[in-house]
Structure formats: structure tokens, C-alpha cells
N, C-alpha and C positions, 0 to 999 in steps of 0.2 A: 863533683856535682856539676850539672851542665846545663840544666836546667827542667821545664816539667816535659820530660820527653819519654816515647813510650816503654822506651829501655828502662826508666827508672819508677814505670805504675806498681805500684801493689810492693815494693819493697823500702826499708828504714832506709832513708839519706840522711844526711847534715847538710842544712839549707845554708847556701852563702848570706851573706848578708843581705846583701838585695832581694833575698827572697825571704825575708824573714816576714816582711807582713802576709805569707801564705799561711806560717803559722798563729799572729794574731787571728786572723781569720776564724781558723780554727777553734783556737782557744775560746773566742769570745762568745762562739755560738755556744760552746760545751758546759761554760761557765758560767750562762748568762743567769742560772735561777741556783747558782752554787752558793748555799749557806754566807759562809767568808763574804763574798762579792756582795751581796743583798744585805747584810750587815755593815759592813764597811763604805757601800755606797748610796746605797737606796737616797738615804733621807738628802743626799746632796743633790743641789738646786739645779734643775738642768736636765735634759736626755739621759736616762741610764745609760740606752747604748751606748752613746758619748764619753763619757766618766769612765764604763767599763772600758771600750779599747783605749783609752788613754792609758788607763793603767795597766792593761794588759801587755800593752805597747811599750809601758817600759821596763816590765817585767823580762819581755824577750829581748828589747836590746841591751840589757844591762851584761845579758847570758853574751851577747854577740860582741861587745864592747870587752868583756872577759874573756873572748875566744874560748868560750865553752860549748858545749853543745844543743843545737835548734835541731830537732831531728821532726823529720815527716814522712808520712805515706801518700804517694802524689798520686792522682789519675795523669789523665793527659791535659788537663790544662790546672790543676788545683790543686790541693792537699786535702787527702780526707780524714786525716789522725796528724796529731803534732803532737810534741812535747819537749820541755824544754830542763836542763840538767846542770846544777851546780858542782862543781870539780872540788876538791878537796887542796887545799892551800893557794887558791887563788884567789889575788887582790886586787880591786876594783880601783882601775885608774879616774883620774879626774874628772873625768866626762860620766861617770856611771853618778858619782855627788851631785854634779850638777846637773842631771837629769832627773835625777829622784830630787832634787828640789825643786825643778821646775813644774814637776810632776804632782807634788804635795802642794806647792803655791796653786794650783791650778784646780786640783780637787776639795783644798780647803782644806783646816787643819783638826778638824771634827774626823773628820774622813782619815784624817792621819792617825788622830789618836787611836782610833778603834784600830784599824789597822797594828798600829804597834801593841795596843793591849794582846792581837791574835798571836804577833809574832812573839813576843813576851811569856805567853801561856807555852807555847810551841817551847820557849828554850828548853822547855825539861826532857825534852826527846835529845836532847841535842849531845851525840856520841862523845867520849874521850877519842876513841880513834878514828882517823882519817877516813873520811866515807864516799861514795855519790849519795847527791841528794835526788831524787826527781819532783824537783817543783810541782809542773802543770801537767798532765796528760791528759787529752779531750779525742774524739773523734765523733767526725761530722754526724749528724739524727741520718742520714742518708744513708749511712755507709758501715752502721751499731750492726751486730751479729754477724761481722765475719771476720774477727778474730785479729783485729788492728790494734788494737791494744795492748793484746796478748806480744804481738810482733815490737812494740816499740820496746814493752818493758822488758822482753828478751835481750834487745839490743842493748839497753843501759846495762843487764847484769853482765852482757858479753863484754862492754867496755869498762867496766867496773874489775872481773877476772883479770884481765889482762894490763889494768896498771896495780903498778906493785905500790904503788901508793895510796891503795884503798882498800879496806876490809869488805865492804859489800855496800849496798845501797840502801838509802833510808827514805821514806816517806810519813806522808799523813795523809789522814783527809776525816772530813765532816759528815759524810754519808754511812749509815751504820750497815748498810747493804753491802758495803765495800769492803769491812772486816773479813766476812766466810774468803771469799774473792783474792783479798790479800795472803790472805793464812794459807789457803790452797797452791799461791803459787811459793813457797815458802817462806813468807814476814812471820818475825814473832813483834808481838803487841809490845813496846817498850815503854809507854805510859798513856794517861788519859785523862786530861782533864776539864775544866767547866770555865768556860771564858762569854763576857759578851752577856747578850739578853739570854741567858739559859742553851747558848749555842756549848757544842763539844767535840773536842778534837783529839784525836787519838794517833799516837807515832808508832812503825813499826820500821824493821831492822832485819834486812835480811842477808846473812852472810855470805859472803864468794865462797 
């Protein structure tokens, strides 16, 4: 990766680190009215924009700080799709601790709890065998209907195949529009349930 240069428009990288705020970017527009986010941060005191890249922000360098993958679809000076990928048996050095606490000290612990209530609900998705996850995928309101999404989640099942230390890739998400969409590209539904003010979150599983 060399940077946002014309060689590399319109197809999946793995952004270095210094280029990983391309993907907050990203993320933060995608996210900005996403169920989880508007629960977990709304009612804190202060800029939502603010609050959200903060936490988005450590979202992706936690991935970067793990040497896992930050992947994007760049034009020529920006990313217009990102997404970001947990590896299977990979443990988060000291600095990924002390970012997520400086990061809950910052957002406040109201903020934290609800947050853990999501991710608590979520464990029931959570495989016996070794998986990719895909966290976050967004792609910029600019750049929706040409098939950037389609290209990134391709990349995660390509690198999902090809290590032997993964059965296939796992997701969620909050959006019930997203299920047909999911199922289409092959997820089956692997649970679903009711978390939050009447929010609901649904995990799917799709094999290599």
C-alpha cells in the first residue's frame, strides 16, 4: 500500500496505519444514524460527531494496534467504502487496554455500560470455531450503488478461505433491511436477540 494513488481507485487495500483515519472517516459518516451508535451515545454530553469519531477512532486503531485488517476503497485522494476485521486468536497488547480506557473515561461510563449491555447480547452469536469477524463496513452516501460493499465483503471471505485458521466469517447488524442482503450473499442467521430500549440485533455465519 503506497498510498491514495490512481493505481489503487476503485479496488480493496489494507490501509497502513497512518492512513487509518481514511477509514474513521468513512466509518463515521456510515454510522452516524446507526441504531448501536445513537444508543450508546446520543444522550452523552457534548457533539455527537465528537463522541462518535472518538469511538470510532478506537475501534479502528484497536484493529491497527492488533495488526489486523483496516481495508478501503480509495478514489484519488480519499476512501469511499472501509471496513474494518477481527482475526481469530489474536490478543490485544497493552496499548489496545489503555486506549479503550482512555476512550470509556472520555465518553463516560453510562456510555460504557450500554455499550457492554450490546456487546453482552452479541455474545450469543459468538462461534465455537475460529472465525473472521467483520466489525464495521460503511461506504460513503457519495459513492452507495456501485457495488463497494459487495467488493470489500468479498475480500474479507477471500481472506477468510485462505487462512486455515478460519472457518468463514461472522457478522451482525441492527438494520432488519440487511438480513435478505446478508442471506443473498450466503450468512445463515445464527441468533437474535432484544437488547437496549427495544433495539435488536441479529448474528449471521457464513461458511468458507
Amino acid at each position: 500500500m503506497t498510498g491514495t494513488s490512481e493505481a489503487n481507485a476503485g479496488r480493496v487495500v489494507r490501509l497502513e496505519a497512518s492512513q487509518a483515519h481514511l477509514a474513521v472517516d468513512v466509518l463515521c459518516e456510515s454510522f452516524f444514524d446507526y441504531p448501536v451508535m445513537d444508543y450508546v451515545l446520543e444522550p452523552v454530553d457534548g457533539d455527537y460527531s465528537e463522541t462518535l469519531r472518538r469511538l470510532v477512532h478506537f475501534f479502528v486503531m484497536a484493529r491497527v494496534h492488533r495488526q489486523e485488517p483496516v481495508l478501503a476503497i480509495l478514489d484519488e485522494s480519499d476512501a469511499l467504502a472501509a471496513a474494518i476485521v477481527t482475526l481469530p486468536g489474536r490478543r490485544s497488547p497493552p496499548k489496545v487496554a489503555k486506549a479503550r480506557e482512555d476512550t470509556w473515561r472520555e465518553l463516560g461510563q453510562e456510555a460504557r455500560r450500554r455499550y457492554e449491555e450490546y456487546g453482552n447480547a452479541s455474545l450469543e452469536f459468538e462461534l465455537e470455531t475460529p472465525n473472521y469477524h467483520l466489525n464495521m463496513i460503511g461506504v460513503r452516501d457519495r459513492a452507495r450503488g456501485r457495488g463497494l460493499g459487495r467488493l470489500l465483503i468479498d475480500a474479507v471471505h477471500e481472506m477468510s478461505r485462505e487462512d486455515p485458521s478460519s472457518t468463514g466469517v461472522t457478522l451482525t447488524t441492527e438494520i432488519a433491511g440487511n438480513v435478505g442482503l446478508y442471506q443473498h450473499l450466503g450468512y445463515e442467521i445464527v441468533g437474535h436477540v432484544e437488547f437496549g430500549r427495544g433495539l435488536e440485533t441479529g448474528g449471521f455465519f457464513r461458511p468458507d
